[in-house]
C-alpha positions as CSV (number, residue, x, y, z in Angstrom):
1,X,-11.4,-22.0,-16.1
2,X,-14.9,-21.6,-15.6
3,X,-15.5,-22.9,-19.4
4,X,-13.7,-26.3,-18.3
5,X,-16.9,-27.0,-15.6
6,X,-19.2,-29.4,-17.2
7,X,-21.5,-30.7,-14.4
8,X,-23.3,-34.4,-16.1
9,X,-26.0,-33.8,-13.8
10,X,-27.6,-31.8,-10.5
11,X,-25.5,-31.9,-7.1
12,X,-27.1,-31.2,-4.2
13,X,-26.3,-27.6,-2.7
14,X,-28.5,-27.4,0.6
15,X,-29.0,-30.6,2.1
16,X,-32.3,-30.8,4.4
17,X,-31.9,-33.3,6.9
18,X,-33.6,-33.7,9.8
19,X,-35.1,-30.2,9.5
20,X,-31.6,-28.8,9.3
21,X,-30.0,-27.2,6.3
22,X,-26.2,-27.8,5.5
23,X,-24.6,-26.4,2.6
24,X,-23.0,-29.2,0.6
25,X,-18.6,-29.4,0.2
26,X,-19.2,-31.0,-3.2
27,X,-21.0,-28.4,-4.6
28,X,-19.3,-25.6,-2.8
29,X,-16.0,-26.8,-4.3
30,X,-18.0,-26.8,-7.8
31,X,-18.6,-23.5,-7.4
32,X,-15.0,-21.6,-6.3
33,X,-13.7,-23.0,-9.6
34,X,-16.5,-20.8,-11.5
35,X,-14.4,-17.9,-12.2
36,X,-16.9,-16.4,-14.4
37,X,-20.0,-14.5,-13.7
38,X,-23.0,-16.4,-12.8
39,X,-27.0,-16.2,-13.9
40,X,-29.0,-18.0,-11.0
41,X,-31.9,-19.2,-11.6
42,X,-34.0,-20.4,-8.9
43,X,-37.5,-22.1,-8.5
44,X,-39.7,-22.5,-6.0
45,X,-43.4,-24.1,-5.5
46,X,-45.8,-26.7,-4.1
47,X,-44.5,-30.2,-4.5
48,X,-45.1,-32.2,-7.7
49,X,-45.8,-29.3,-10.0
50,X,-43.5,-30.2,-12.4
51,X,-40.6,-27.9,-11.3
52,X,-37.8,-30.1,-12.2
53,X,-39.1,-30.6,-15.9
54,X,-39.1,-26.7,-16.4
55,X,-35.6,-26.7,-14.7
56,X,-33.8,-29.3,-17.5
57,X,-35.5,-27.7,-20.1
58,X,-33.5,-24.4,-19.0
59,X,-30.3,-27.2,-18.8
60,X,-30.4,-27.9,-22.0
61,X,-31.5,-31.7,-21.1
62,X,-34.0,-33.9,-21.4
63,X,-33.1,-35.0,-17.8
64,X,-31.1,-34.5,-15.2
65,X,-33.1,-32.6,-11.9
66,X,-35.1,-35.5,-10.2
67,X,-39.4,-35.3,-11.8
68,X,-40.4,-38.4,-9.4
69,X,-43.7,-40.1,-10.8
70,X,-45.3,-40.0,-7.0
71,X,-47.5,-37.7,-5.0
72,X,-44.3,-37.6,-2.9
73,X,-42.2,-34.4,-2.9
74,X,-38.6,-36.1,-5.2
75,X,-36.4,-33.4,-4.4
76,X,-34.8,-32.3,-1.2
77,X,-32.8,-29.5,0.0
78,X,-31.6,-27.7,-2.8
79,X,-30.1,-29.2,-6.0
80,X,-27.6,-27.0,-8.4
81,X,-26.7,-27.6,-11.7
82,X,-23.7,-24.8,-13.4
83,X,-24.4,-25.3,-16.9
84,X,-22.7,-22.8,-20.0
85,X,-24.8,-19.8,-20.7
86,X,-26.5,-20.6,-24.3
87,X,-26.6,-17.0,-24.6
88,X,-24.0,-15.3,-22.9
89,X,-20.6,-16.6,-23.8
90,X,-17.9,-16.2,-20.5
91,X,-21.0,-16.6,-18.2
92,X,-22.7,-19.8,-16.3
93,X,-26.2,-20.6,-15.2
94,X,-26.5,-21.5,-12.3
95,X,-29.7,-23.5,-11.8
96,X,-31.5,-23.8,-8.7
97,X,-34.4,-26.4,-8.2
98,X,-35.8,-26.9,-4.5
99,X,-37.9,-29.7,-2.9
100,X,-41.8,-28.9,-3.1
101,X,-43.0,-26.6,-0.4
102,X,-46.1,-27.4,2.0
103,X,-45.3,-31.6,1.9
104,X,-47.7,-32.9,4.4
105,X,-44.7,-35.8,5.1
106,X,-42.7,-32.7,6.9
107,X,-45.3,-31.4,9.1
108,X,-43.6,-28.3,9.9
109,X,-43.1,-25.1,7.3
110,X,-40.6,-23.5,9.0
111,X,-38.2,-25.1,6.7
112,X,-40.1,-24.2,3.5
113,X,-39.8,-20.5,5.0
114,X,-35.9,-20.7,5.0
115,X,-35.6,-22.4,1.6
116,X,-38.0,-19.9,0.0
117,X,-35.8,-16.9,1.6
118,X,-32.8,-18.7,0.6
119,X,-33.6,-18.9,-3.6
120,X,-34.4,-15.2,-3.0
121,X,-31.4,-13.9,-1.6
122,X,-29.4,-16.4,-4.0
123,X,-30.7,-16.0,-7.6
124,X,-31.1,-13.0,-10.0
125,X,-34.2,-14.6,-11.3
126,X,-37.0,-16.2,-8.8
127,X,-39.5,-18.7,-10.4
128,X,-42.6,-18.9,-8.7
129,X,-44.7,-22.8,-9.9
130,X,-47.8,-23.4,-9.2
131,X,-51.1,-25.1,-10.7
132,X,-53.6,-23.9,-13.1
133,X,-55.1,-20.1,-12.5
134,X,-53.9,-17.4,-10.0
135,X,-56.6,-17.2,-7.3
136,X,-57.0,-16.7,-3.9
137,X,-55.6,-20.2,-2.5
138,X,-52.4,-19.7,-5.0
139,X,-52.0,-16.6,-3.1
140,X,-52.7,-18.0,0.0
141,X,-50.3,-20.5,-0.8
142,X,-47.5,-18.2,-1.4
143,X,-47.5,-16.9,1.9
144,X,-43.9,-17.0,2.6
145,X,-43.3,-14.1,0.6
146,X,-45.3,-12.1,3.0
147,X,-42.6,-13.6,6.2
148,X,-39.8,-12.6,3.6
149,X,-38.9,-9.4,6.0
150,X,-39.4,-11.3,9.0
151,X,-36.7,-13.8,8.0
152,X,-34.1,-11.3,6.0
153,X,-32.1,-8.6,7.5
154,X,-30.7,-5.8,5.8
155,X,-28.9,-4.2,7.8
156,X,-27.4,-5.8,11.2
157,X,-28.9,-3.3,13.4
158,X,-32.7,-1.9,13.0
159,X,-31.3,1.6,13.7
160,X,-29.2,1.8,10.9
161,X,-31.7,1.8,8.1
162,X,-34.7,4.5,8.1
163,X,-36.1,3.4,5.1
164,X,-39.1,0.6,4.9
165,X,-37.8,-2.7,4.5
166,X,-38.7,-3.0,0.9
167,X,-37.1,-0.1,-0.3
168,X,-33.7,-1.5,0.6
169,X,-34.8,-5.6,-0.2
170,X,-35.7,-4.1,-4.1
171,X,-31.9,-3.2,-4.6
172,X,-31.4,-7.0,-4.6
173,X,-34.2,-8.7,-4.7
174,X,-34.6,-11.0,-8.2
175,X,-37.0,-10.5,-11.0
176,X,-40.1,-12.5,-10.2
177,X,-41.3,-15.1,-12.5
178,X,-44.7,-16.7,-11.8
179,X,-45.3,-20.0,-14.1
180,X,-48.7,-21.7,-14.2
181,X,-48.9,-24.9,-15.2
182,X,-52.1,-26.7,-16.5
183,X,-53.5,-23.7,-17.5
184,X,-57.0,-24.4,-18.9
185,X,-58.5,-21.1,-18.9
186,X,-58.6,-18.5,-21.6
187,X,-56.3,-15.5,-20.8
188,X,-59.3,-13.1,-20.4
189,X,-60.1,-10.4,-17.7
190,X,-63.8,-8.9,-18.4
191,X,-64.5,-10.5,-21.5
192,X,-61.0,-8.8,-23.0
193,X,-57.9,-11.1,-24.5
194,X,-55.1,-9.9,-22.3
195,X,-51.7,-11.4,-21.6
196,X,-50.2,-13.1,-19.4
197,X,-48.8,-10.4,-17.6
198,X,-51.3,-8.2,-17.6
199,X,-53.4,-11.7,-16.2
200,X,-51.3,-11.1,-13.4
201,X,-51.4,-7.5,-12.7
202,X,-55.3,-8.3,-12.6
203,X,-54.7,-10.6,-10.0
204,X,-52.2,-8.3,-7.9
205,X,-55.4,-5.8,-7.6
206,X,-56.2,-4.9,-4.7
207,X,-59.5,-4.3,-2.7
208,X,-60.6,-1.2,-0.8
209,X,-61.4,-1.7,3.1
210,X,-59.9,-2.1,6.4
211,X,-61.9,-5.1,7.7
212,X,-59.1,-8.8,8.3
213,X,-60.7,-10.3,5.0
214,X,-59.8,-7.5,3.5
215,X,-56.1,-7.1,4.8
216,X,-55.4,-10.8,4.5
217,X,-56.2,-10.7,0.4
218,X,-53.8,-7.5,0.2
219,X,-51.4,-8.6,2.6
220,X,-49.6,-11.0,0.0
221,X,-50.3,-8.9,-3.3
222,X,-48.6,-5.7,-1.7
223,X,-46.0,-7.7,-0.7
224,X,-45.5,-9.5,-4.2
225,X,-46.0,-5.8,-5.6
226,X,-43.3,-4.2,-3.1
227,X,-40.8,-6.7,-3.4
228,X,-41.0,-7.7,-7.0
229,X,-41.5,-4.7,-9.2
230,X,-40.3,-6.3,-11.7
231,X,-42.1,-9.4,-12.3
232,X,-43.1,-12.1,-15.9
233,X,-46.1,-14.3,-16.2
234,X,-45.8,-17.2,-17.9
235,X,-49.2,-20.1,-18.6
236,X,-48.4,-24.0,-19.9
237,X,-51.4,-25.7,-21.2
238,X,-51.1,-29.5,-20.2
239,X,-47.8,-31.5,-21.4
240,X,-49.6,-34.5,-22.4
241,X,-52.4,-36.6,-22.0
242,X,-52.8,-37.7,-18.3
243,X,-51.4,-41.0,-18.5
244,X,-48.3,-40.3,-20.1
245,X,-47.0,-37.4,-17.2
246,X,-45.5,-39.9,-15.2
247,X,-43.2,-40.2,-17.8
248,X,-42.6,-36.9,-19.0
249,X,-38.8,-37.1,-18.7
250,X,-39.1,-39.6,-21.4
251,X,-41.6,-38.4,-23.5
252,X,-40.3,-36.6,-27.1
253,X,-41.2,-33.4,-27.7
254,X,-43.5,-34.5,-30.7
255,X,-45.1,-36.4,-28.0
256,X,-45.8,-33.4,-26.4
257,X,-48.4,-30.8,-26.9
258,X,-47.8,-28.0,-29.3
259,X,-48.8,-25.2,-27.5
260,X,-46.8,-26.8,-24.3
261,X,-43.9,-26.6,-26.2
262,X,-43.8,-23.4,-27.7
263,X,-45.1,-21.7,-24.4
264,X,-41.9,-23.6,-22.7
265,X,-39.8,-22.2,-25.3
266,X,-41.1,-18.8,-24.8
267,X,-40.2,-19.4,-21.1
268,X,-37.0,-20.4,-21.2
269,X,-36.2,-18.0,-24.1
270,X,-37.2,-15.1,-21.5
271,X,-35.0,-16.5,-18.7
272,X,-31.7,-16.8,-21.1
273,X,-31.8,-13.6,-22.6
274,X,-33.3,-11.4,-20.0
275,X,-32.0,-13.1,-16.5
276,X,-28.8,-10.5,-15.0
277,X,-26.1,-11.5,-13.7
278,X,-25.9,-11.7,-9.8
279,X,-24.6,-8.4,-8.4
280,X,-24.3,-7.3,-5.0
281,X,-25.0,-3.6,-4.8
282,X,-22.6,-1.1,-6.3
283,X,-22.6,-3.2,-9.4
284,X,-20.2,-5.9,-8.3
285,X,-20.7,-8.7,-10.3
286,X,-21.1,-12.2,-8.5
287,X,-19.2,-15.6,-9.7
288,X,-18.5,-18.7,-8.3
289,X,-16.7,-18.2,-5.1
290,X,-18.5,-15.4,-4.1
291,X,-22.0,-17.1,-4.3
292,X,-20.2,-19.9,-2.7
293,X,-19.2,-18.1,0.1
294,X,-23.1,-16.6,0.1
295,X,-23.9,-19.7,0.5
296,X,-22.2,-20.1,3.4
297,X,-22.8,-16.9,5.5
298,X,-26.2,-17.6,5.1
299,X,-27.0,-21.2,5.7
300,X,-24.3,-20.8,9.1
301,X,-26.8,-18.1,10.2
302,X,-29.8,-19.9,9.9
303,X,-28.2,-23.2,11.5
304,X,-27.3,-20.9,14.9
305,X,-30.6,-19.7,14.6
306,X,-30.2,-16.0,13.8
307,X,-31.5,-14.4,10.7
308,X,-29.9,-14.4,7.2
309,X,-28.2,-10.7,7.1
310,X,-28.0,-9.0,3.9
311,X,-25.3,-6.2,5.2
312,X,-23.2,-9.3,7.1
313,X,-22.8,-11.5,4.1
314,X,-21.7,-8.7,1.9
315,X,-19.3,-7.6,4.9
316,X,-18.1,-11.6,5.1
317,X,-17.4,-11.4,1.8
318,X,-15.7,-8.2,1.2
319,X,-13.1,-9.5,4.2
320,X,-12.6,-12.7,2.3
321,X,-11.8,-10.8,-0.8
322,X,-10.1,-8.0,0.6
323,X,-7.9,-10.1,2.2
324,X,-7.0,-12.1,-0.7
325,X,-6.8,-8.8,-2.8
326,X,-4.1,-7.3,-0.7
327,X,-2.1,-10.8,-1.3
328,X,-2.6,-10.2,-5.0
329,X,-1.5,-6.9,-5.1
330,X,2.1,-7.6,-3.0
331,X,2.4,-11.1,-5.7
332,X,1.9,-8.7,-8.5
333,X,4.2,-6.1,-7.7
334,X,6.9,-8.8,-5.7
335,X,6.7,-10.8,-9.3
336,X,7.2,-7.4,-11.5
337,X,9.9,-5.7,-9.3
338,X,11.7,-9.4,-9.6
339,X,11.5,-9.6,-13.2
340,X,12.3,-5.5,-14.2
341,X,14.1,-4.5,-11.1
342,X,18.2,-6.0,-11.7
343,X,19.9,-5.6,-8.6
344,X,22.2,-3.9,-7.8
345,X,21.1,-0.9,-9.6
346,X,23.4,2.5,-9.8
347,X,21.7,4.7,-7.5
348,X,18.1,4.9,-5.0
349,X,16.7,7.7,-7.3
350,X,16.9,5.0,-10.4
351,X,15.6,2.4,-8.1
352,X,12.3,4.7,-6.6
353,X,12.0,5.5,-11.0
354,X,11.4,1.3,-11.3
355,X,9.4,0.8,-8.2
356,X,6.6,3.3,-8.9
357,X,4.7,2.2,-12.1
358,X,5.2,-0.9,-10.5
359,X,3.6,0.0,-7.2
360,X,1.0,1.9,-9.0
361,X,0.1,-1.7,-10.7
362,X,-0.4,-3.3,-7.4
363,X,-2.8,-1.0,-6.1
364,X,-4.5,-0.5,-9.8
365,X,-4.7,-4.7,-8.6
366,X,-6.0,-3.9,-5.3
367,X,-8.7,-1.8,-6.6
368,X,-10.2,-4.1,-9.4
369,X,-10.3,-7.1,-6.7
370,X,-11.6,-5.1,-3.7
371,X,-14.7,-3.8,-3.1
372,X,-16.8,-2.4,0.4
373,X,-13.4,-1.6,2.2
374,X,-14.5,-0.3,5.0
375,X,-12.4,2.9,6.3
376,X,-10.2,1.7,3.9
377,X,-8.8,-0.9,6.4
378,X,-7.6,-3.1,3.8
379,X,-5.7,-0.2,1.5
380,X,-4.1,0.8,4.1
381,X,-2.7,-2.9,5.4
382,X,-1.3,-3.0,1.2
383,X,0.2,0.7,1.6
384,X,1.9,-0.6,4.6
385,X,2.7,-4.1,3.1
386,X,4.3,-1.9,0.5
387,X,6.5,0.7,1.9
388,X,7.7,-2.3,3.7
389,X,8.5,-4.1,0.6
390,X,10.0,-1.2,-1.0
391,X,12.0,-1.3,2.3
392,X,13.7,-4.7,1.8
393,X,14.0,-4.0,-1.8
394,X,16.3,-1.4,-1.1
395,X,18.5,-3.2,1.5
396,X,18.2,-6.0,-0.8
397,X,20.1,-3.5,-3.2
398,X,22.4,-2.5,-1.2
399,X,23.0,-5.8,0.4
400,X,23.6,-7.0,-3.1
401,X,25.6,-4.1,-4.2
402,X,27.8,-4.7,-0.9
403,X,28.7,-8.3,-2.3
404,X,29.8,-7.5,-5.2
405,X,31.7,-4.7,-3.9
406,X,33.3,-7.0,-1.3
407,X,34.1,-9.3,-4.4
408,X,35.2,-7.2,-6.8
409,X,37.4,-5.7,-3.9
410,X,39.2,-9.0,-3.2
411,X,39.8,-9.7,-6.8
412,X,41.5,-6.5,-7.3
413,X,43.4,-6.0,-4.1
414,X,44.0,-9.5,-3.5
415,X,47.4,-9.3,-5.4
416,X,48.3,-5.9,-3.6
417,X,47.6,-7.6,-0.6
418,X,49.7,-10.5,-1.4
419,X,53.3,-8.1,-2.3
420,X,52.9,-6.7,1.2
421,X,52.5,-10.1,2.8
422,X,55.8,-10.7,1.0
423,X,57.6,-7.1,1.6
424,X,57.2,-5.6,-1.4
425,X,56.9,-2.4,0.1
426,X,59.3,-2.8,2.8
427,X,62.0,-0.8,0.9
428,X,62.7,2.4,0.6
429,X,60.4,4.4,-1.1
430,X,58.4,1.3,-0.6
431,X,55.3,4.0,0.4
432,X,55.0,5.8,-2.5
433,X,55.3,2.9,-4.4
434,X,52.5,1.4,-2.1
435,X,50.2,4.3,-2.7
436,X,50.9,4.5,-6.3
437,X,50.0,0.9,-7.0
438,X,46.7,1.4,-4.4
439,X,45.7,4.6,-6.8
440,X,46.0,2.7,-10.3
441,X,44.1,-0.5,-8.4
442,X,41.1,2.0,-7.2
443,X,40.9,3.6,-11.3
444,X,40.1,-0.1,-12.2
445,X,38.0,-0.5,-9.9
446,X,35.7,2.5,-10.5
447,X,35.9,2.1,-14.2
448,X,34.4,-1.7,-13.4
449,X,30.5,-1.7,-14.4
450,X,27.6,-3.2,-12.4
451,X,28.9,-2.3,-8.7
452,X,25.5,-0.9,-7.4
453,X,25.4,2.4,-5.3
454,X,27.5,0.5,-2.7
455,X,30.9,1.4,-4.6
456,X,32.4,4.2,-2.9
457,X,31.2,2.9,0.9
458,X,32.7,0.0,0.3
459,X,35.9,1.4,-1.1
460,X,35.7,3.7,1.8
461,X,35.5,0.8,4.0
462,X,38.4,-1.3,2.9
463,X,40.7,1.4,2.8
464,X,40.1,2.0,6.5
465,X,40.0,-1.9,7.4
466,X,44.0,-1.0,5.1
467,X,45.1,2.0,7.3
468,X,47.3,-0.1,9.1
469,X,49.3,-1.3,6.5
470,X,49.6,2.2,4.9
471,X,50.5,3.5,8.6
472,X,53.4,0.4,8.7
473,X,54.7,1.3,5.5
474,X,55.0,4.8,6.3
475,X,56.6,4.6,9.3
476,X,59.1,2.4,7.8
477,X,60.0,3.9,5.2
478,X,63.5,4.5,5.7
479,X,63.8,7.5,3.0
480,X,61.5,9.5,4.2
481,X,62.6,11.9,7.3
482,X,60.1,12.2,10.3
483,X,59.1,15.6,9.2
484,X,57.9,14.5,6.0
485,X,56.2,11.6,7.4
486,X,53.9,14.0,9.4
487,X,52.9,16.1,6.6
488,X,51.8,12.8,4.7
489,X,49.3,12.1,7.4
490,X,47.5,15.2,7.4
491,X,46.3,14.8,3.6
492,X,45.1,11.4,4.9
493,X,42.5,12.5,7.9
494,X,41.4,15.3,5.4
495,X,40.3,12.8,3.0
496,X,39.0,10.2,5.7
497,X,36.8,13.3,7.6
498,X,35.5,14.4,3.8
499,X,34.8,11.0,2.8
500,X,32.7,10.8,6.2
501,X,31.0,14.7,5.4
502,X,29.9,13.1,2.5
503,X,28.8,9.8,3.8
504,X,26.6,12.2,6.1
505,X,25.4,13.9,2.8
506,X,24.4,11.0,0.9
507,X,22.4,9.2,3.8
508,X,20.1,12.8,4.2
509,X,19.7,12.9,0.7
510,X,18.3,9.3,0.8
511,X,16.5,9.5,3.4
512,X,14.6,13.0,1.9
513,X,14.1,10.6,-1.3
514,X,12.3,7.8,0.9
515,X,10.2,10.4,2.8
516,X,9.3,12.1,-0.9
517,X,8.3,8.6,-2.1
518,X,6.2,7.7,0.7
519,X,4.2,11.0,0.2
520,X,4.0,10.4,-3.4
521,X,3.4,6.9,-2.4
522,X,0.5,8.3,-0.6
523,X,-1.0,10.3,-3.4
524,X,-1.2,7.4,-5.7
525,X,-3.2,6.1,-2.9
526,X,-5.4,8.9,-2.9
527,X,-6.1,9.3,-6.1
528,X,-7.0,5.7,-7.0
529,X,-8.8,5.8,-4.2
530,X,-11.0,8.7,-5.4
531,X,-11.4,7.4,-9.0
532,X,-12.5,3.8,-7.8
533,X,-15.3,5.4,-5.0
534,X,-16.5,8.4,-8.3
535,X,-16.7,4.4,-9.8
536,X,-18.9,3.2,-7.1
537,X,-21.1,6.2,-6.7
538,X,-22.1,6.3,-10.3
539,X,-23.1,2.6,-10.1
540,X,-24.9,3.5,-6.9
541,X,-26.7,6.5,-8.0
542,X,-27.4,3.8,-11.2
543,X,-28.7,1.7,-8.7
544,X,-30.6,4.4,-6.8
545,X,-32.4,5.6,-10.5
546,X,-33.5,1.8,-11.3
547,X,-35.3,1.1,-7.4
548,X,-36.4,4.8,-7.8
549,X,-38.0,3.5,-11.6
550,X,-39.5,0.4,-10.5
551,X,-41.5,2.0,-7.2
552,X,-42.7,4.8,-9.2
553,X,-43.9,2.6,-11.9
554,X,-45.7,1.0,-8.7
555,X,-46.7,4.0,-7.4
556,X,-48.4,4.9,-10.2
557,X,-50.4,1.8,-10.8
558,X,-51.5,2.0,-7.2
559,X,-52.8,5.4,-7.9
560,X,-54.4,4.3,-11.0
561,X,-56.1,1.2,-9.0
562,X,-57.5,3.9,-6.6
563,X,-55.5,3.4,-3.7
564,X,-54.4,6.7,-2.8
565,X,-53.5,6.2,1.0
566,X,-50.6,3.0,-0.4
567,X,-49.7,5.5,-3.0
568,X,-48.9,8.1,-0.8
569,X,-47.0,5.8,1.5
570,X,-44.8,4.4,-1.8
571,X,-44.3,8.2,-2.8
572,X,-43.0,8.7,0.4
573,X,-40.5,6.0,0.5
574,X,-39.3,7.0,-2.7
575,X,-38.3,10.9,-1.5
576,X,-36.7,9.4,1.2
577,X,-34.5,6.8,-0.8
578,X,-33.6,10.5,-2.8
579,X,-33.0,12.2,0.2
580,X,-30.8,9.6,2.0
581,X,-29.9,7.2,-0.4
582,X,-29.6,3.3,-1.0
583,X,-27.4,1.4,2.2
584,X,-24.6,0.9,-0.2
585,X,-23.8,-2.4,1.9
586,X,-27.2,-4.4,0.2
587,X,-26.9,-7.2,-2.0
């Protein structure tokens, strides 16, 4: 259980070596024993900006992610700690810290790009750290969210989507969180107190012309804008004196500053009660092994140098779990038929009555575990897996019905068989006395219970693997003239070709009853089907309404700011998200 994780401290989830990233097996295995939803929590920034501090505080710990006490970036790759939700009982956070971006000991960014675009695609909330106020080198310095469409796919070809890339890279983007530490500054904006986040809708503004000074200021603000509707500010005054934030790990918290404190609390009160849990799109909820097979898709991408694709990871995953649906559905209903189902039972029709709540089950199990089943590829490998498992269930019933006939046949005959062995019958009148023991023998056998729908075959069969003695015994028969032993074998190939009319009979009858219960089979199917997709297009269309929300909200801000021409694109994008609708195969 997901409840029994308790992770002492941080484990390394991306390691960056040598300017390559490799996901890490211990901390993948951590996370496919997380059966329950996660909250990821990710954070990203310069180096040495106190990431890691912010990052325990949300672990519950005074330590735990690496501070360092250097002007050398501590952390590498990045680290993951699964902690208990304080506030969500049956859910774990999943915390995220990364090594400090722009280190001059790297040289090259381009890994900074791919672990920026990697705590996007893998958290529900994004914390962006930096230093004291929000100006045009902090912008500057968050440039990688203006390469964030340049390094994520959405779709794995271009011609497949019509719609702007930040239409489709809202439906799953994370809230944004922008925390500024060592803020000194009063939270004003023309000589009027304002908040935080209204601080940083000031600095979002953008200015009018087309000249490159111009475009480079709004390049990164649209993009923060168009990517992160939704977005929290968040200012820290100074921890401590200057001396003592070396050791801030070990400081107490009455060592700290006041106002540090309570604006941490604020923080980290925000993140645990307003932080969602990690969906992919349709509403399907992310927990450990999925996000561990995220991990995955995406880091194996970036390693054979091809771009993270949102559509591919989601289409990864729905095989994996498809797959391992299917195999839960044929456990579930090979488990239930074992345990209700007693073989043999009387006849088919009583057997098709067990097996179909049963099957219904199994695909009711299909449908909670499945999800993006494309053309219904996987549905239709469980209908198949099945009708071929109602299949051996029903030869399993008659082979088992057969054995006990076969025994049940040798208990009772056995002693018949015996007395002709030893000439019982060889008398005359030895015949009638033959067929008058036979009949009384075949009453207690048909009043014996728990034969299965094999009875009367079987019968059937041993009385014509028997015809020989009967035949002897007959001809024999001293007291019987020839002319009567002719009439006795008419009444006996009248009954052998009814017995066979009816053999006929009862085979088309069963094989009508199969072909009805595949076609009901079918239906069930069907209908599940249709109730689980009216399922996923209401969470879709929920989906559509909440992007549709957040870029008119935009929309209208941009129109407020003057910006008419961006309004009128963003207006656009959201009629043709109405029209068209939301990819349904985003994250």
């Amino acid at each position: 259980m997901a409840s029994e994780i308790h992770m002492p401290g941080p484990v390394c989830l991306i390691e960056n070596s040598d300017q390559q990233l490799v996901a890490n097996q211990e901390a993948l295995e951590i996370l496919s024993a997380i059966k329950q939803p996660v909250v990821v929590v990710a954070i990203v920034g310069l180096y040495r900006t106190g990431k890691s501090y912010l990052m325990n505080k949300l672990a519950g710990k005074q330590n735990g992610f690496s501070l360092g006490s250097t002007v050398q970036s501590h952390t590498k790759g990045i680290w993951m700690w699964c902690v208990p939700h304080p506030q969500k009982p049956g859910h774990t956070l999943v915390l995220l810290d990364t090594e400090g971006l722009e280190d001059i000991e790297k040289g090259d960014n381009q890994n900074d790009c791919w672990i920026f675009a990697l705590s996007v695609l893998l958290s529900s909330t994004f914390i962006y750290n930096s230093i004291r106020t929000i100006n045009q080198q902090a912008m500057g310095q968050l440039h990688y969210v203006t390469e964030l469409s340049n390094l994520i796919k959405s779709k794995s070809s271009p011609e497949q989507s019509n719609l702007d890339d930040s239409a489709t890279f809202v439906g799953f983007f994370p809230t944004f969180v922008w925390t500024l530490r060592d803020f000194h500054l009063d939270l004003e904006v023309n000589g009027k107190p304002v908040t935080a986040d209204e601080y940083l809708e000031n600095a979002l503004g953008l200015k009018t012309g087309t000249d490159e000074k111009t475009k480079s200021f709004n390049e990164p603000r649209l993009c923060i804008r168009k990517f992160f509707p939704k977005r929290r500010c968040f200012v820290f005054d100074r921890p401590a004196q200057r001396k003592y934030l070396s050791k801030l790990e070990t400081l107490r918290e009455e060592d700290l500053s006041d106002e540090f404190v309570e604006q941490v609390a604020e923080c980290t009160s925000y993140i645990f009660s307003s932080s969602d849990v990690k969906t992919l799109s349709g509403g399907i909820t992310v927990n450990g092994p999925r996000l561990q097979n995220l991990v995955l898709t995406y880091v194996n991408a970036i390693r054979s140098g091809e771009l993270p694709c949102m559509e591919n990871a989601v289409l990864t995953l729905a095989q994996t779990e498809n797959s391992a649906a299917v195999q839960k559905a044929i456990k579930h209903y090979e488990e239930q038929m074992n345990q209700k189902v007693q073989l043999p039972v009387e006849t088919l029709q009583e057997l098709l009555d067990l097996h179909r709540p049963i099957e219904s089950e199994a695909i009711e199990v299909f449908m909670k575990n499945s999800f993006n089943d494309v053309d219904h590829k996987f549905q239709k490998e469980l209908g198949a897996l099945l009708d071929a498992k109602l299949d051996a269930f029903v030869k399993k019933n008659i082979d088992v019905s057969s054995a006990r006939c076969s025994d049940l046949l040798k208990e009772i005959y056995g002693p018949l068989e015996e007395e002709v062995k030893q000439g019982t019958f060889s008398k005359p009148g030895g015949y009638y006395l033959y067929l008058q023991r036979k009949q009384e023998l075949g009453k207690k056998y048909n009043q014996a219970p728990g034969k299965g729908l094999q009875a009367e075959e079987m019968l059937k069969k041993y009385f014509e693997s028997k015809e020989d003695v009967a035949e002897t015994l007959l001809k024999t028969d001293q007291s019987l003239t020839e002319k009567e032993k002719e009439i006795e074998v008419g009444p006996i190939k009248a009954e052998a070709a009814e017995a066979a009319n009816r053999e006929l009979k009862e085979m088309q009858e069963k094989l009508e009853l199969m072909m009805e219960e595949k076609e009901r089979s079918y239906q069930e199917h069907m209908k599940q089907q249709k109730e689980k997709m009216e399922k996923e297009q209401e969470a879709m269309k929920a989906e559509q309404q909440r992007i549709i929300s957040l870029k008119l909200q935009e929309q209208e801000r941009l129109l407020n700011e003057g910006f008419a021409n961006e309004s009128r694109k963003l207006l656009q994008e959201i009629m043709d998200i109405r029209k068209i609708g939301i990819p349904c195969t985003i994250l």
